[in-house]
C-alpha positions in Angstrom: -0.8 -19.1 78.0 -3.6 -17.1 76.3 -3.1 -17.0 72.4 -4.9 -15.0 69.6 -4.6 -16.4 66.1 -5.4 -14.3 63.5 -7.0 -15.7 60.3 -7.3 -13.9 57.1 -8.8 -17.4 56.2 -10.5 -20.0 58.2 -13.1 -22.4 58.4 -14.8 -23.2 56.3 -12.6 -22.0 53.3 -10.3 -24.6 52.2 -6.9 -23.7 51.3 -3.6 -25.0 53.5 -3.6 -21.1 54.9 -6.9 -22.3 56.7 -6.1 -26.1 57.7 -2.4 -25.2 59.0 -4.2 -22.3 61.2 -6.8 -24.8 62.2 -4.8 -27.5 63.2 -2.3 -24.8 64.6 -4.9 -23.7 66.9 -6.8 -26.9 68.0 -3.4 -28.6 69.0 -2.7 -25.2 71.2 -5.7 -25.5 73.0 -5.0 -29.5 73.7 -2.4 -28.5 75.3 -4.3 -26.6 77.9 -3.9 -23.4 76.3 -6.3 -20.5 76.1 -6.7 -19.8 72.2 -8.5 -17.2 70.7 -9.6 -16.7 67.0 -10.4 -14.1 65.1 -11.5 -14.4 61.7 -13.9 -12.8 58.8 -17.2 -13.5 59.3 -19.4 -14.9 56.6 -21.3 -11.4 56.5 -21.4 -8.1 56.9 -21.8 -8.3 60.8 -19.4 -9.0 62.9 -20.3 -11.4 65.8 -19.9 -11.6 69.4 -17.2 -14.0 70.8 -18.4 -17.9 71.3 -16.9 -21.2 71.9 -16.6 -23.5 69.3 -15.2 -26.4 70.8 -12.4 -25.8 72.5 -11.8 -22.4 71.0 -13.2 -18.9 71.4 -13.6 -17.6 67.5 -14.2 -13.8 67.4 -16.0 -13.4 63.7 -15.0 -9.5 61.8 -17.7 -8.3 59.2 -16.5 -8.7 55.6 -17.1 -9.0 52.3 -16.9 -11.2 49.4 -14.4 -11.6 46.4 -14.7 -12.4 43.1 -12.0 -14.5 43.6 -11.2 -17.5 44.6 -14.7 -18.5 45.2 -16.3 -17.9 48.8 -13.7 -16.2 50.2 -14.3 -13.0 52.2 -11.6 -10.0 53.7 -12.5 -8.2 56.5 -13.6 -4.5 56.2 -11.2 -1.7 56.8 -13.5 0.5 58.0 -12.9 1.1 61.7 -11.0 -2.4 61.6 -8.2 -0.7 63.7 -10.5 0.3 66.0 -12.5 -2.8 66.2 -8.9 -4.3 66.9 -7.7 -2.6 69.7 -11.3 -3.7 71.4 -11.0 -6.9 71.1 -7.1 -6.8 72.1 -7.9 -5.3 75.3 -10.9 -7.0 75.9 -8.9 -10.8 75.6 -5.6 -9.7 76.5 -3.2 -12.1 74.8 0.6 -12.8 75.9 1.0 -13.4 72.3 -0.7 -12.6 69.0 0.0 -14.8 66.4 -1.2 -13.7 62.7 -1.4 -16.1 59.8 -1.5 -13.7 56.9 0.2 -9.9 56.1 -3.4 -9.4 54.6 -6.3 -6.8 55.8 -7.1 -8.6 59.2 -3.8 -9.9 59.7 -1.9 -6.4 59.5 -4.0 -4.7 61.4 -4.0 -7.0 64.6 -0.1 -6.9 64.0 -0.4 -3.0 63.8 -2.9 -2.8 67.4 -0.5 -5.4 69.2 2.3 -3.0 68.5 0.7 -0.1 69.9 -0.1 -2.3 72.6 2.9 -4.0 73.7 1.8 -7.3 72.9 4.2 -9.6 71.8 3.7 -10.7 68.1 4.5 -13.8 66.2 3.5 -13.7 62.4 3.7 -16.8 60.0 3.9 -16.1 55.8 1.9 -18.5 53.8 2.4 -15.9 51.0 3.5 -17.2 47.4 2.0 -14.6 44.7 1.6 -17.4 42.2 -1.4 -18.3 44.4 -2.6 -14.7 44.4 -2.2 -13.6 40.8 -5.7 -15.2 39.6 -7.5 -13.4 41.6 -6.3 -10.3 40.2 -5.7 -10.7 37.3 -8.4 -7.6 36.6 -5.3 -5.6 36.7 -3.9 -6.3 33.4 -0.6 -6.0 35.2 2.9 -8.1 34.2 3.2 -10.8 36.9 6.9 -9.7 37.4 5.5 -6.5 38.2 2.9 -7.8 40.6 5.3 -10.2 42.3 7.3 -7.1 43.0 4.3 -5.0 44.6 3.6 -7.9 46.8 6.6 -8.9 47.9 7.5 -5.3 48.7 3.9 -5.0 50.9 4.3 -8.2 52.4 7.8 -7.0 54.0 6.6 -4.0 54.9 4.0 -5.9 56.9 5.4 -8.4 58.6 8.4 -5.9 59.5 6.0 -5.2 62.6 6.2 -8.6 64.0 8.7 -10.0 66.7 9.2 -12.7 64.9 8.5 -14.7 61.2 8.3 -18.1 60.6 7.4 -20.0 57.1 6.0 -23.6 57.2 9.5 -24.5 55.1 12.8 -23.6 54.8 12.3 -23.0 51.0 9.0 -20.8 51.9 12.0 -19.1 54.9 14.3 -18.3 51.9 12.1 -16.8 49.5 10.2 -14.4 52.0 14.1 -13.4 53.1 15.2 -12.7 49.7 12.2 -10.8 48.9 12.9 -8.6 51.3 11.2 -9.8 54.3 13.5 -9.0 57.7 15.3 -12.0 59.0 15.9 -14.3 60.4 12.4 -16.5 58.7 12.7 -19.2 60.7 10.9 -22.6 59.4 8.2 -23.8 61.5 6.6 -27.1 59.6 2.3 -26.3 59.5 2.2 -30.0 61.2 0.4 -33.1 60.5 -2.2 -35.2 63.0 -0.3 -38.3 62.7 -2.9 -40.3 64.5 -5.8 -39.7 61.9 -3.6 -39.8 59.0 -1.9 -43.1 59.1 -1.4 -46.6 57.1 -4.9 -48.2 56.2 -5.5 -51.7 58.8 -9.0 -51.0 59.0 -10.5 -51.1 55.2 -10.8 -47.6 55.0 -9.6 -47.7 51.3 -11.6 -50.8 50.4 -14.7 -49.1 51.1 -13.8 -45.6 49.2 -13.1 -47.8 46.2 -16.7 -49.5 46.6 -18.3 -46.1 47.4 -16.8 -44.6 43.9 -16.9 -48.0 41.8 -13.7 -48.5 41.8 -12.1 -52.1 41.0 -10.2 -53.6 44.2 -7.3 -54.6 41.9 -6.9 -51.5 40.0 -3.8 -49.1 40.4 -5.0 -45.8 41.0 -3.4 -42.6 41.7 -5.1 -39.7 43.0 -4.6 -35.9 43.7 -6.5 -33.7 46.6 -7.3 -30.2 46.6 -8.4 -26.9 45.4 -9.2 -27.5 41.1 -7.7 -24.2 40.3 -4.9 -23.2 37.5 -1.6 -23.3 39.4 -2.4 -26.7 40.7 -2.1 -27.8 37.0 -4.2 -30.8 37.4 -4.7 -31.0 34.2 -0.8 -32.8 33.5 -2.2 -36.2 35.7 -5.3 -36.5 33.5 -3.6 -36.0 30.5 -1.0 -38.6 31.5 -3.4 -41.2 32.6 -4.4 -42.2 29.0 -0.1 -42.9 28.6 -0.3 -44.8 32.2 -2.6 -46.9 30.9 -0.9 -48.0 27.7 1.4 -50.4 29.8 -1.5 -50.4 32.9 -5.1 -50.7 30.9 -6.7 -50.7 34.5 -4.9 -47.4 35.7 -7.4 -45.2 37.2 -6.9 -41.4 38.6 -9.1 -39.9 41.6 -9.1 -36.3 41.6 -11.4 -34.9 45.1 -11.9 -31.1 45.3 -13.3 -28.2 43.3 -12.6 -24.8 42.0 -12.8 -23.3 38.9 -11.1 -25.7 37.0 -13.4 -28.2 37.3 -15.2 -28.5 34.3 -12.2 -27.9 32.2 -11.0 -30.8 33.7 -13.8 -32.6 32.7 -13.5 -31.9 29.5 -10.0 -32.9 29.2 -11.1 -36.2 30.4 -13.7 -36.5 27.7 -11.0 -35.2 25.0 -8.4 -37.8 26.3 -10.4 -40.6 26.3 -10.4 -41.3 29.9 -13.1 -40.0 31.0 -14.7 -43.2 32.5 -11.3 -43.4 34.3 -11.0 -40.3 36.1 -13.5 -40.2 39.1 -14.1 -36.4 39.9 -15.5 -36.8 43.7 -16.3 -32.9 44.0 -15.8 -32.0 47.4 -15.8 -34.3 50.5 -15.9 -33.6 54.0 -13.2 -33.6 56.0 -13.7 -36.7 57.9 -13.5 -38.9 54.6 -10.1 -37.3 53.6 -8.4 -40.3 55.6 -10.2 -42.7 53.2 -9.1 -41.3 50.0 -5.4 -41.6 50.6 -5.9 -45.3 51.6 -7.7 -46.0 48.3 -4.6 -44.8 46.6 -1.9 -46.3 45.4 0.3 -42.9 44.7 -0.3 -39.6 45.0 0.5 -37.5 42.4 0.8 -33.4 42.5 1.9 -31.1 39.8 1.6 -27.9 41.4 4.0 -25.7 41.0 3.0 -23.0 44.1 3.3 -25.3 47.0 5.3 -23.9 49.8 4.6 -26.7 51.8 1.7 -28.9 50.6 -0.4 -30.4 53.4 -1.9 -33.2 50.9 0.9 -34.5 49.9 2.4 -35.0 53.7 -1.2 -36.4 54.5 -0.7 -39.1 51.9 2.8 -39.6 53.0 1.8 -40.2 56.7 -0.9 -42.9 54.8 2.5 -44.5 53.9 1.9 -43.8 49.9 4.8 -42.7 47.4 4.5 -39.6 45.8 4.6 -38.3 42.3 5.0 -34.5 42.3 6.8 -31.8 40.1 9.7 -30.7 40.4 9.0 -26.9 42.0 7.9 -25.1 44.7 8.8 -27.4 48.1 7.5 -30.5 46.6 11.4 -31.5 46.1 11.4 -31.7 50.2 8.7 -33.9 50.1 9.2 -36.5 46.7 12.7 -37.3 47.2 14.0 -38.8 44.1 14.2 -42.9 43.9 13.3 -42.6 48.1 10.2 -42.3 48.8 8.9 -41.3 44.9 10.2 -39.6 41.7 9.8 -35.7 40.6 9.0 -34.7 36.8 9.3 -31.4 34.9 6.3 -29.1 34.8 4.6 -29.8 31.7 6.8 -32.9 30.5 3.8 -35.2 30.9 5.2 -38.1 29.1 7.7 -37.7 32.1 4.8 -37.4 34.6 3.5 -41.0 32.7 6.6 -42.6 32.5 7.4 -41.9 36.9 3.6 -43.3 37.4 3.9 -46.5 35.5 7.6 -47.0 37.5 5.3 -46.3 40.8 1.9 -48.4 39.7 3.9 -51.2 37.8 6.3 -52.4 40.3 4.7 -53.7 44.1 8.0 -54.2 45.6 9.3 -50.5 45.1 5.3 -49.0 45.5 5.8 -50.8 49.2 9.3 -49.5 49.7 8.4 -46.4 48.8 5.2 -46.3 50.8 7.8 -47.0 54.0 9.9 -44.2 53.4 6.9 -41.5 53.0 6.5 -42.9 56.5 9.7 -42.2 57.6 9.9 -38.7 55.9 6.2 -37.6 57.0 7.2 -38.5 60.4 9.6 -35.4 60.4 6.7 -32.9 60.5 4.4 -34.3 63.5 2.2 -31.8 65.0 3.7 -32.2 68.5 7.3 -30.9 66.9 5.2 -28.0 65.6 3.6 -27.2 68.6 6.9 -27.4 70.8 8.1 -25.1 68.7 5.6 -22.4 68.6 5.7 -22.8 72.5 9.5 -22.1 72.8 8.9 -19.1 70.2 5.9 -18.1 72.2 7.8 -18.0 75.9 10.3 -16.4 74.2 8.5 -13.3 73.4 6.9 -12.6 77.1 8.6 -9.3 76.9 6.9 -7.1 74.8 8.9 -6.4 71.6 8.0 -3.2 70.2 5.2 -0.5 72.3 4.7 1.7 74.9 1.7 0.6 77.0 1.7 -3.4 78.0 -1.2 -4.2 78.9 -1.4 -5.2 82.5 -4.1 -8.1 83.4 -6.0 -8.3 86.2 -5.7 -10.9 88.9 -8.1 -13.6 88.7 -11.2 -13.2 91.2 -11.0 -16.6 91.9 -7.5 -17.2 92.5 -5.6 -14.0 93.1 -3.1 -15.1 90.3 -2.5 -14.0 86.9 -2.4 -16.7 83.8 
């Protein structure tokens, strides 16, 4: 089958919009697929189709945003246009759009003069958008509104919706998106995320001078204000009232950073929180087997990524109690939720994680069990079934026809 993905966001911006794509993608194409990608470019050219790995990225000029940092939308300017090329050029059975945004909603809008089937999946929550406008001086009630009400309007064009969770299904159906939002987990590598029998966590420690013996929680991702980072560094100097070894690893940027830093400082426990900056992706493994627990307080996670990583790496979780983490830490099973901002709460679930080995190991067991649920093979059967399903064009007048192969006489 011959699938085009389209990425508002890709590689290399990090955000779980551009890993679930990514992995999305690269698991399609293990399976024998032919996957296409098209995705902003990193200037104002756009540039021809090549194979990176086993996928063929098609790269749209655009331009960047104040915020968040690095990232870029496409151009509008004859982006219809340059859509309906590069739709008859590939000729998909399916396109599959990751985002309502400016390259998203127009592929959706060419496929549908075309006849092409379309699958489209929402990572939209405005909590995660409102910083990066927040030039408008506009109430946030007022903003969720005007997004919710473009995003349905969008992804109206599109066969079908799917949402990486059932909560992220719900919201996007009571906001007016048309149903049924069916909930289509992003997926996790189980094979490179995985319990530690190799010393992987050992050696992070060493690397960041980090005592073997010391109980350490950590967080991973984007340092920006809705990820409230903030409530585990202010609860480590509490933590380590009963645990005076306590540390917290905090990997990723954004423009929280140095605030962060400074609440360290303020807290006292600055030479207890290691700030790694960003890592590369092939070290990610290593951080969740240095950990004891992870701990998230973000309160706009539809699904998180992170915290199923850690999961898989058989660690309890520490998360708040909003968005979907309440899928994910399940109370007393595999972890404990807090309430947002109660960080003498957050303090008090980390020292009943870090202080007791017995339940840390239980725990770790069932984060197994749970992260289990949401293997990337499940995902990709999934989108398969979903993706057969729509062979018939949905909505169009003009299917495009492909021609037989040279070679074979047959049509893939």
């Amino acid at each position: 089958m011959r699938v085009l993905i389209g990425a508002d966001t890709w590689a290399p911006d990090v955000n779980g919009a551009s890993y679930a794509a990514r992995r999305l993608a690269a698991g399609l194409a293990g399976r024998g697929h032919d996957v296409h990608v098209v995705a902003p470019a990193r200037g104002l050219r756009s540039r021809p189709a090549r194979k990176v790995g086993p996928l063929t990225e098609h790269r749209v000029r655009s331009f960047p945003v104040p915020k968040p940092p690095e990232f870029r939308l496409c151009t509008p300017v004859a982006l219809r246009l340059t859509a309906r090329r590069l739709l008859t050029r590939v000729r998909p059975d399916v396109v599959h759009v990751q985002s309502h945004m400016i390259l998203g909603r127009v592929l959706l809008s060419a496929a549908q003069d075309l006849g092409i089937p379309t699958v489209a999946t929402t990572h939209m929550i405005p909590e995660n958008i409102l910083p990066a406008v927040s030039f408008l001086h506009l109430p946030p009630a007022q903003l969720k509104k005007l997004f919710w009400r473009d995003a349905a309007r969008v992804l109206a064009r599109a066969g079908l919706v799917t949402a990486p969770t059932p909560l992220a299904a719900s919201l996007a159906e009571r906001n007016g998106v048309p149903g049924p939002v069916l909930p289509v987990s992003n997926g996790l590598d189980l094979s490179r995320f995985r319990p530690d029998t190799e010393g992987r966590g050992a050696a992070f420690r060493i690397r960041h001078g980090i005592p073997e013996t010391a109980p350490v929680a950590g967080f991973v991702g984007r340092l920006d204000r809705e990820k409230h980072v903030d409530e585990p560094v202010r609860a480590l100097p509490l933590v380590r009232r009963t645990l005076p070894d306590a540390r917290l690893v905090v990997v990723g940027d954004g423009e929280e950073r140095a605030r962060l830093h400074a609440v360290a400082r303020s807290a006292g426990v600055g030479p207890a929180v290691v700030f790694t900056g960003r890592i590369s992706d092939d070290e990610i493994p290593d951080v969740y087997a240095a950990l004891d627990v992870f701990v998230n307080a973000g309160t706009a996670e539809l699904q998180s990524l992170v915290t199923l990583e850690a999961m898989a790496t058989g660690k309890p979780v520490v998360a708040v109690d909003a968005g979907a983490l309440p899928h994910l830490a399940r109370q007393g099973e595999n972890g404990f939720r807090y309430p947002h901002g109660d960080v003498p709460a957050l303090a008090d679930r980390l020292v009943r994680v870090l202080g007791d080995p017995a339940a840390m190991a239980t725990m770790g067991e069932a984060s197994l069990r749970i992260a289990g649920e949401h293997g990337m093979d499940a995902t990709l059967d999934a989108f398969e079934v979903l993706y057969r399903s729509r062979t018939a064009p949905i909505v169009g007048t003009r299917p495009l026809r492909r021609p037989a192969d040279r070679r074979t006489g047959s049509r893939r």
